[in-house]
The first five atom37 places (N, CA, C, CB, O) and aatype in JSON, in Angstrom:
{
  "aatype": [20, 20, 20, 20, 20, 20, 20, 20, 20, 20, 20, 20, 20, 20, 20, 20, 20, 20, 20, 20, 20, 20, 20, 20, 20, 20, 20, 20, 20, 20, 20, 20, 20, 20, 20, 20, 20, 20, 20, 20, 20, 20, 20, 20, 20, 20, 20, 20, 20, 20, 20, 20, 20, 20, 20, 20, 20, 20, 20, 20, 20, 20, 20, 20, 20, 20, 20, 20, 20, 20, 20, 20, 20, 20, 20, 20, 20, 20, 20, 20, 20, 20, 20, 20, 20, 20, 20, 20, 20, 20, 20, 20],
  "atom_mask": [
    [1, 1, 1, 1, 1],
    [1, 1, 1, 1, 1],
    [1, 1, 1, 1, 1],
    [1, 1, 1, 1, 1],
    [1, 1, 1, 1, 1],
    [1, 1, 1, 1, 1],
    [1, 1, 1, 1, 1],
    [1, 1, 1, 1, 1],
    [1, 1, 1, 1, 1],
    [1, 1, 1, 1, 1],
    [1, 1, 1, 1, 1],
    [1, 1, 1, 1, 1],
    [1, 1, 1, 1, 1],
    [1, 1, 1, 1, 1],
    [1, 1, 1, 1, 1],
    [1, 1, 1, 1, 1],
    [1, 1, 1, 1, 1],
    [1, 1, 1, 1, 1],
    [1, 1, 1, 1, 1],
    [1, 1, 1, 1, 1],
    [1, 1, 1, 1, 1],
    [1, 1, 1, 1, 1],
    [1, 1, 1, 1, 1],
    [1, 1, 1, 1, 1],
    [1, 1, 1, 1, 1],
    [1, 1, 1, 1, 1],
    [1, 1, 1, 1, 1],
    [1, 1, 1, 1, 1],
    [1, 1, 1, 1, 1],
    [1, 1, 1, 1, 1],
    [1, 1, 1, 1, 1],
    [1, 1, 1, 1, 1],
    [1, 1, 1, 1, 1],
    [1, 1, 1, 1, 1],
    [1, 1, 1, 1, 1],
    [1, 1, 1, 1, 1],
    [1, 1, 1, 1, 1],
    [1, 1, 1, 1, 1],
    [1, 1, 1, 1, 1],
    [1, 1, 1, 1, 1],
    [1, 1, 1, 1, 1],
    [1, 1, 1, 1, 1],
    [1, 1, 1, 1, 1],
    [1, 1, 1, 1, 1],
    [1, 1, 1, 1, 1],
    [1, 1, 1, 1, 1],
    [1, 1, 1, 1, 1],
    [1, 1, 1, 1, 1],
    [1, 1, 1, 1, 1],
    [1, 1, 1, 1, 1],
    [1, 1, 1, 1, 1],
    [1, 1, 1, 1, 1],
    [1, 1, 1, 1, 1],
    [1, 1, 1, 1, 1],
    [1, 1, 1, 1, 1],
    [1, 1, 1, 1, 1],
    [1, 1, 1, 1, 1],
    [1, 1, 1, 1, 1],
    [1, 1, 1, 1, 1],
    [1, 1, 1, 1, 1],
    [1, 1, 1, 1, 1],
    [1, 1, 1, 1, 1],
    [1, 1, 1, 1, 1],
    [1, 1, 1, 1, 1],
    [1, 1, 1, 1, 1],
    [1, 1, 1, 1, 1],
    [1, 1, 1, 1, 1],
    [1, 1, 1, 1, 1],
    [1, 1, 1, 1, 1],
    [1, 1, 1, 1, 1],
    [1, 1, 1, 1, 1],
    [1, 1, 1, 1, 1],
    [1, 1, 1, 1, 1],
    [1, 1, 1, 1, 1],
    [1, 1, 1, 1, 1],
    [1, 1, 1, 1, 1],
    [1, 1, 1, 1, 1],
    [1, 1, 1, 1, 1],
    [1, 1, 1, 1, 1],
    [1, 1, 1, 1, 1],
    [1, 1, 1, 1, 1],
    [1, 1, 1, 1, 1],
    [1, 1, 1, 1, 1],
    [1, 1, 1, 1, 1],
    [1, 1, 1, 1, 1],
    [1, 1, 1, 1, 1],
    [1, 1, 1, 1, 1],
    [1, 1, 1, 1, 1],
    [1, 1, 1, 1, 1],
    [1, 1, 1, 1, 1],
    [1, 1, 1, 1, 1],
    [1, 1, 1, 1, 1]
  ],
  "atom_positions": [
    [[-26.34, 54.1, 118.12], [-27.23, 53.21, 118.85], [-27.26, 53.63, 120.31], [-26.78, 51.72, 118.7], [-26.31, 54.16, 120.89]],
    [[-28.42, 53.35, 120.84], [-28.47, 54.56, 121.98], [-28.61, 53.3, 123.17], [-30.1, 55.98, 121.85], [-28.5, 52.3, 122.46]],
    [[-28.79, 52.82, 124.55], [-28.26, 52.21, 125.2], [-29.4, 51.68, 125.27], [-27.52, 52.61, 126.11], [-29.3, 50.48, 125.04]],
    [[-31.15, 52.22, 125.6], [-32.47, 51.51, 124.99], [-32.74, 50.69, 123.98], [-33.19, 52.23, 124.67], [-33.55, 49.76, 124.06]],
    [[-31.96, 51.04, 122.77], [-32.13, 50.0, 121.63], [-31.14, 49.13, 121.91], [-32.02, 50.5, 120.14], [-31.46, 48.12, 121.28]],
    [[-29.9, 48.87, 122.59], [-29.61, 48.05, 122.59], [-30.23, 46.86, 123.47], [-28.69, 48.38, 122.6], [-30.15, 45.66, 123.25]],
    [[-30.94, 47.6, 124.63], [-32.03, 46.99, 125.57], [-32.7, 46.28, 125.03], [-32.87, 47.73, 126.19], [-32.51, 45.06, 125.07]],
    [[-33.94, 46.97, 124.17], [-34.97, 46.04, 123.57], [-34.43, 44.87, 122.38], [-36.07, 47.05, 122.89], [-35.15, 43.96, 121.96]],
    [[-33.0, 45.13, 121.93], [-32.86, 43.85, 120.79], [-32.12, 42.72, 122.3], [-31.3, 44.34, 118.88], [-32.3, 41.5, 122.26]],
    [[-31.61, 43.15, 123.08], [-31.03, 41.95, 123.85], [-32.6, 41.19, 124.61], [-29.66, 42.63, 125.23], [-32.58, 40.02, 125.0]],
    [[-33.62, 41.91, 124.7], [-34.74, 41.54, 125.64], [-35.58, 40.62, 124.62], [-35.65, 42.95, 126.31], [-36.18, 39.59, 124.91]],
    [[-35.47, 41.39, 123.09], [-35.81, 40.38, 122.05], [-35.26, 39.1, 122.15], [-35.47, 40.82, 120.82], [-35.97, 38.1, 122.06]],
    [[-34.15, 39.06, 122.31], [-33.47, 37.4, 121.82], [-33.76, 37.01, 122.83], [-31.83, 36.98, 121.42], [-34.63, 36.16, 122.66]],
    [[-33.39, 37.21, 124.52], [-33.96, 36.56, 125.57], [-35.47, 36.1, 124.96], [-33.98, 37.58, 126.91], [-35.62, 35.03, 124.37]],
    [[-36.38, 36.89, 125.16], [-37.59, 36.15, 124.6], [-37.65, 34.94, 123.79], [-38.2, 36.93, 123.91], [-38.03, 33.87, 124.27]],
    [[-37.26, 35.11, 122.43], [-36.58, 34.73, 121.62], [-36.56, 33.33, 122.16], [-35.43, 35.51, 121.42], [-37.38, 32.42, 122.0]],
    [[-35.27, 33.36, 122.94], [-34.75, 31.86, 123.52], [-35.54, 31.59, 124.47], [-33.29, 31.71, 124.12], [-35.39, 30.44, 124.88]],
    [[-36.7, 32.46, 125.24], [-37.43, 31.75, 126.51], [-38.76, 30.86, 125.52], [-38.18, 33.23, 127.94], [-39.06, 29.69, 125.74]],
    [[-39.31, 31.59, 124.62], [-40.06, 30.9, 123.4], [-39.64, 29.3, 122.91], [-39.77, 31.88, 122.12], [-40.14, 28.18, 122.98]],
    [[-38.76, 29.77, 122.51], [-38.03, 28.09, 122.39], [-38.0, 27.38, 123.12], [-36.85, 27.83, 122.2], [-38.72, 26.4, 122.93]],
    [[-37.06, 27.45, 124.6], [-37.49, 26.48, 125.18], [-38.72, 26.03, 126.09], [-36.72, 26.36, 125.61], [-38.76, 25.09, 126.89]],
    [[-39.78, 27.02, 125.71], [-40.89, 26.5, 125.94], [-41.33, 25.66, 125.27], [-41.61, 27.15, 126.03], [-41.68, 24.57, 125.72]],
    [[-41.38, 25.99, 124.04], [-41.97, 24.65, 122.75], [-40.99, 23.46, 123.16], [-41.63, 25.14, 120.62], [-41.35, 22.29, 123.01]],
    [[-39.9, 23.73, 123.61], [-39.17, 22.0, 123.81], [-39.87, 21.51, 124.79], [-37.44, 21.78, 124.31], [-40.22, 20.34, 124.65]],
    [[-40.32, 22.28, 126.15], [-40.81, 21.76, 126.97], [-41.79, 21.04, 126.69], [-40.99, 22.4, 127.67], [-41.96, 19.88, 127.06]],
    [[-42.75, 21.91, 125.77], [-44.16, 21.5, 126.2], [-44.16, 19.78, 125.02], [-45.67, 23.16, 125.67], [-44.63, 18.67, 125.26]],
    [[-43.48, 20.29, 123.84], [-42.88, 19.24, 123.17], [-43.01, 17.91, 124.29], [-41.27, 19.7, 122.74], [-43.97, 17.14, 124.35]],
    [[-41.57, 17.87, 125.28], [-41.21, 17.2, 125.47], [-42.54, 16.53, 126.79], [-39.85, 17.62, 125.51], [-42.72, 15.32, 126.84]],
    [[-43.29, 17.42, 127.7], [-44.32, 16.79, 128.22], [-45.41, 16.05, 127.74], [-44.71, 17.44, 128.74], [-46.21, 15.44, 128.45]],
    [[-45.43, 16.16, 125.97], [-46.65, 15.91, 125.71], [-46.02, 14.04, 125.5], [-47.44, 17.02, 124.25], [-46.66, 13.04, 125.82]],
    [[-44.71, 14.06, 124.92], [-44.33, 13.35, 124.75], [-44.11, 12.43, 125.52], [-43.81, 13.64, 124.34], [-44.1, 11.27, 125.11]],
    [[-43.9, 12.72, 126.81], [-43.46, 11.76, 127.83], [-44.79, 10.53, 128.13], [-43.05, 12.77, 129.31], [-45.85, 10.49, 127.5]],
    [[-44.44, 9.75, 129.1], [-45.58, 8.77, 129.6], [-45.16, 8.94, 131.72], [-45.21, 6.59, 128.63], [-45.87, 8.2, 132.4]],
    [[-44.62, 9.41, 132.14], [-43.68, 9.43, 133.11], [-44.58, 10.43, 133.88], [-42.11, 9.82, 132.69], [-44.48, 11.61, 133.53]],
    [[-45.19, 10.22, 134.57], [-45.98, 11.45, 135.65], [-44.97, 12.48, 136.44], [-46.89, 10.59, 137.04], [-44.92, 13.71, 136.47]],
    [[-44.05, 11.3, 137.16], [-42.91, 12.64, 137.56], [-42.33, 13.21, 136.62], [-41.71, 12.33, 138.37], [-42.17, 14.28, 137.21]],
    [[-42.09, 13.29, 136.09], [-41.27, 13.81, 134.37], [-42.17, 14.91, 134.25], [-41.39, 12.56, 132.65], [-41.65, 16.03, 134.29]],
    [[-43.65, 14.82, 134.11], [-44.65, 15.76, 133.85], [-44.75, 16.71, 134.92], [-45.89, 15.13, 133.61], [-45.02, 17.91, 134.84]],
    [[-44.54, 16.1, 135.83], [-44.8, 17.42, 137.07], [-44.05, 18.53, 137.05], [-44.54, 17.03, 138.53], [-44.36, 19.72, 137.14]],
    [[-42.32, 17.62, 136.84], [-41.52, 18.52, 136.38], [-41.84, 19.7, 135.3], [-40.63, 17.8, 135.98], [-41.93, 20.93, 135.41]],
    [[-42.0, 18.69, 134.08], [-41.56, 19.83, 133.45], [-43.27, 20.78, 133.08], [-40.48, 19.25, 131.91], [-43.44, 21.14, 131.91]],
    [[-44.2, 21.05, 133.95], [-45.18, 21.6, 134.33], [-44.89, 22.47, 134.75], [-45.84, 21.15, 134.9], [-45.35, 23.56, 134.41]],
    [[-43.81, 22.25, 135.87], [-43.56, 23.9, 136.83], [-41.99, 24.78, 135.73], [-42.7, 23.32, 139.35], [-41.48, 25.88, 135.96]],
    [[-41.68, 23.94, 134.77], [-40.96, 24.06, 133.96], [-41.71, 25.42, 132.95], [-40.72, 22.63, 133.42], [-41.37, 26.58, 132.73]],
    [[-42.6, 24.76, 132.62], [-43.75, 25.47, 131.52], [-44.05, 26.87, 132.44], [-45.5, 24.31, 131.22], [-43.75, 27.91, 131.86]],
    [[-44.56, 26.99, 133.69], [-45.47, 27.73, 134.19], [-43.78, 28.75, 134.78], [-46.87, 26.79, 135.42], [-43.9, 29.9, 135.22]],
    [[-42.61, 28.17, 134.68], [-41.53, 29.43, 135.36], [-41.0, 30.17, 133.52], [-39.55, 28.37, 136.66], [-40.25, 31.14, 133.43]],
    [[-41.38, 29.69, 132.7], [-40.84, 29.9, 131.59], [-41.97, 31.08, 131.16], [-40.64, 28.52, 130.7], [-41.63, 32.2, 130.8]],
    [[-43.27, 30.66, 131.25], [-43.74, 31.85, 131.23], [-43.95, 33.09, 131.95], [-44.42, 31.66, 131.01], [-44.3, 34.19, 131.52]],
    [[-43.66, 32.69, 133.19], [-43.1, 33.66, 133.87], [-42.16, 34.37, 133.38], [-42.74, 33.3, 134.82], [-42.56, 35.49, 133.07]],
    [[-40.69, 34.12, 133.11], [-39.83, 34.84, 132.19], [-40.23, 35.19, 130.81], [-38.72, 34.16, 132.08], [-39.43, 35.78, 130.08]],
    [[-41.19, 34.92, 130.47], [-41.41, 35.72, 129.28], [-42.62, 36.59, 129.24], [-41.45, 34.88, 128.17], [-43.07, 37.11, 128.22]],
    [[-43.07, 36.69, 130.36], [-44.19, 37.87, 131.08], [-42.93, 39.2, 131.54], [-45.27, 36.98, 132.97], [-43.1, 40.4, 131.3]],
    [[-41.99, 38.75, 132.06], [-40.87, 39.75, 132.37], [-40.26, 40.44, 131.23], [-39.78, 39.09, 133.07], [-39.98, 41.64, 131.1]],
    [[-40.09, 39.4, 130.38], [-39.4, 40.08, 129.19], [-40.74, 40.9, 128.59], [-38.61, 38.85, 127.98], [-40.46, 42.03, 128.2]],
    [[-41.86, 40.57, 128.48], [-43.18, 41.44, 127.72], [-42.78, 42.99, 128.75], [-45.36, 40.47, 128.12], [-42.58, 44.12, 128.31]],
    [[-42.77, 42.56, 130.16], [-43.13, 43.92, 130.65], [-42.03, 44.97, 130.78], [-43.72, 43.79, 131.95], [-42.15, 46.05, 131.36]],
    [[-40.65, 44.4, 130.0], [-40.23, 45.3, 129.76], [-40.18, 45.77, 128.9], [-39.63, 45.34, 129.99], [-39.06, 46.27, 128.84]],
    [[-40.99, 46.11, 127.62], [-41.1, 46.95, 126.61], [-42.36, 47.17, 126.83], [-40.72, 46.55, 125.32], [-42.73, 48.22, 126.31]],
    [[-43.44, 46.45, 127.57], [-44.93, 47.88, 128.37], [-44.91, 47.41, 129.77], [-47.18, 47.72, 127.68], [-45.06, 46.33, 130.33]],
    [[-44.61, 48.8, 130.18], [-44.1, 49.21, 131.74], [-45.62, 49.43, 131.98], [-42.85, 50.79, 132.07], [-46.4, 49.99, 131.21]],
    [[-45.92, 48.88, 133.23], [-47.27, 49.01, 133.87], [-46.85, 49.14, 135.42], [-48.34, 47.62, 133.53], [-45.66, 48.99, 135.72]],
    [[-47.89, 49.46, 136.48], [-47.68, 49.68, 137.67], [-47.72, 48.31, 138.39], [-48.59, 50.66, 138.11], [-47.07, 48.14, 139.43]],
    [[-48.64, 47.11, 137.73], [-48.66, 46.05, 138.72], [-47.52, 44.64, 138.28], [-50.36, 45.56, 138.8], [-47.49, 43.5, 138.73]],
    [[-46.56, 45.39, 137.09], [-45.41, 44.22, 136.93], [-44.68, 43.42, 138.18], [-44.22, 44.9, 136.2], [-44.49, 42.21, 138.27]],
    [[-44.29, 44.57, 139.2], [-43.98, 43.71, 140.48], [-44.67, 42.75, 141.02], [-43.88, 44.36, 141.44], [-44.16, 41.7, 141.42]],
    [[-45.89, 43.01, 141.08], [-46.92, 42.56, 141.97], [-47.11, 41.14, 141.02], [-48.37, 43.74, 142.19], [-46.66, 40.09, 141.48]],
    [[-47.51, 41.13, 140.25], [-47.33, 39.92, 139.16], [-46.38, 38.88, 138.94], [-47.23, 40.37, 138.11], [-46.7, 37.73, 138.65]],
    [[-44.84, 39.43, 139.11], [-44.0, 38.62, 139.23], [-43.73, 37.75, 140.92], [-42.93, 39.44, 138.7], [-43.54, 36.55, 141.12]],
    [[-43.81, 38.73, 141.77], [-43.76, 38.41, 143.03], [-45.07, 36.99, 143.16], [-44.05, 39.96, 143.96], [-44.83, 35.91, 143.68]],
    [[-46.2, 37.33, 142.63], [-47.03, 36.0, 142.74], [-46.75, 35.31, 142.16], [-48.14, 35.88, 142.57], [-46.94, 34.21, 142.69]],
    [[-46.17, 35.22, 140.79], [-45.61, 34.13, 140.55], [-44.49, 33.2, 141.09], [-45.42, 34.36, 139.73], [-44.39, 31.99, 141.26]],
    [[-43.85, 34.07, 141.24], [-42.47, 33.18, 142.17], [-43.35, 32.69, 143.78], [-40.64, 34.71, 142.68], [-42.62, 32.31, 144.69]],
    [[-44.34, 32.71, 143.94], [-44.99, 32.48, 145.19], [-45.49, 30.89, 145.25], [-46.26, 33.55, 145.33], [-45.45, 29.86, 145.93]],
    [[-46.0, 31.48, 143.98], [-47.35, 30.28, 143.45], [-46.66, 29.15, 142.62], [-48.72, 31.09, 142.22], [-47.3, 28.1, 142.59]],
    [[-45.36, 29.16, 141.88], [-44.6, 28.18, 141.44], [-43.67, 27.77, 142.74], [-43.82, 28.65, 140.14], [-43.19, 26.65, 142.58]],
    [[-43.39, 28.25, 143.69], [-42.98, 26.65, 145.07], [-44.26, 26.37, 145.14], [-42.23, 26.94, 147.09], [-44.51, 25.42, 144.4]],
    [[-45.42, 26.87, 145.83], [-46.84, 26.17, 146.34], [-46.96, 24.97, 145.07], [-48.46, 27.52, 146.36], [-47.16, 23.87, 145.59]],
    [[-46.88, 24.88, 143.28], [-47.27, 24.06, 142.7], [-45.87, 22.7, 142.96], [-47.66, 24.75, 141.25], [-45.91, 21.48, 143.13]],
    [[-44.82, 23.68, 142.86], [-44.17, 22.28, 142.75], [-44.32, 21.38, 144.37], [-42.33, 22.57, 142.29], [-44.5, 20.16, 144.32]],
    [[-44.26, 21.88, 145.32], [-45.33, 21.4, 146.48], [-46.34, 20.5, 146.12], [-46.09, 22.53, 147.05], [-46.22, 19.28, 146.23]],
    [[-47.12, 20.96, 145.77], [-48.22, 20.03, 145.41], [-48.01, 19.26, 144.52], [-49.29, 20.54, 145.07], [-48.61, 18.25, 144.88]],
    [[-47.5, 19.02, 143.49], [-47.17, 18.33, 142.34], [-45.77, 16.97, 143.48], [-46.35, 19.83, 140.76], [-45.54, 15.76, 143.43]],
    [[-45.41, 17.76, 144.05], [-44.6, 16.75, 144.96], [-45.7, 15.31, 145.82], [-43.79, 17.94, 146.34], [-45.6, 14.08, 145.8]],
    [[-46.69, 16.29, 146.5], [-47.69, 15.47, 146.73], [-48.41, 14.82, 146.36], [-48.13, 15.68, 147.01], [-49.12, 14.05, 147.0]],
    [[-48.37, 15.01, 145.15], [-49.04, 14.1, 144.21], [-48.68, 12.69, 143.69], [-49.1, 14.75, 143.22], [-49.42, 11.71, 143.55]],
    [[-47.28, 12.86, 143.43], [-46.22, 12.05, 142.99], [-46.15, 10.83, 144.15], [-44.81, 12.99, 142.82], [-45.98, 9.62, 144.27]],
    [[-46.42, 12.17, 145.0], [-45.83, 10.59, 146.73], [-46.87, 9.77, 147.05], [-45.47, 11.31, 148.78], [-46.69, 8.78, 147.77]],
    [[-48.72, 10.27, 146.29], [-49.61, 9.66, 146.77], [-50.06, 10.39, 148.14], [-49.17, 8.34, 146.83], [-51.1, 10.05, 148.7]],
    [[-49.3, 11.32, 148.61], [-49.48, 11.79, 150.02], [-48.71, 11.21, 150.95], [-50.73, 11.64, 150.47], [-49.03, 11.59, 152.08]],
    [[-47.67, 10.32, 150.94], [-47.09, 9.71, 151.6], [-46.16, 10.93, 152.07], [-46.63, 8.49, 150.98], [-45.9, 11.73, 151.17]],
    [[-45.52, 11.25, 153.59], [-44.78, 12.04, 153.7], [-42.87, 11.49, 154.3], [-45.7, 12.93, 154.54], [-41.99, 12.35, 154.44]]
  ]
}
């Protein structure tokens, strides 16, 4: 077993487990009645696929994977930001 295959079966199960607890998430938002609860677990949903955009791009290597992840980690504070504002009514 060569040190790549052991790569792609450990990047499998990560996936694997980032899959799952997405379905709990989204499970558990649909379920809720709780707006803050939802906001949460919104930026919950949107960092989870983020990690499993990471795990995709490491078995197809492309040139703009950085650039992709870097906006994401940008754009998930700006939502939970706003999702904060939302919650408060705008109150600061």
């Amino acid at each position: 077993m060569e040190p790549r295959d052991l790569l792609n079966i450990l990047v499998g199960i990560a996936a694997a487990i980032v899959v799952v607890a997405l379905f709990t998430v989204l499970w558990r938002a649909v379920s809720t009645h709780n707006d803050a609860r939802r906001a949460v677990l919104s930026d919950m949903v949107f960092m989870a696929m983020a990690g499993l955009f990471l795990c995709y791009s490491i078995f197809h290597r492309t040139a703009i994977t950085y650039e992709v992840a870097l906006f994401a980690g940008l754009f998930g504070a700006l939502s939970t930001i706003a999702y904060a504002r939302i919650i408060s009514r705008g109150r600061r």
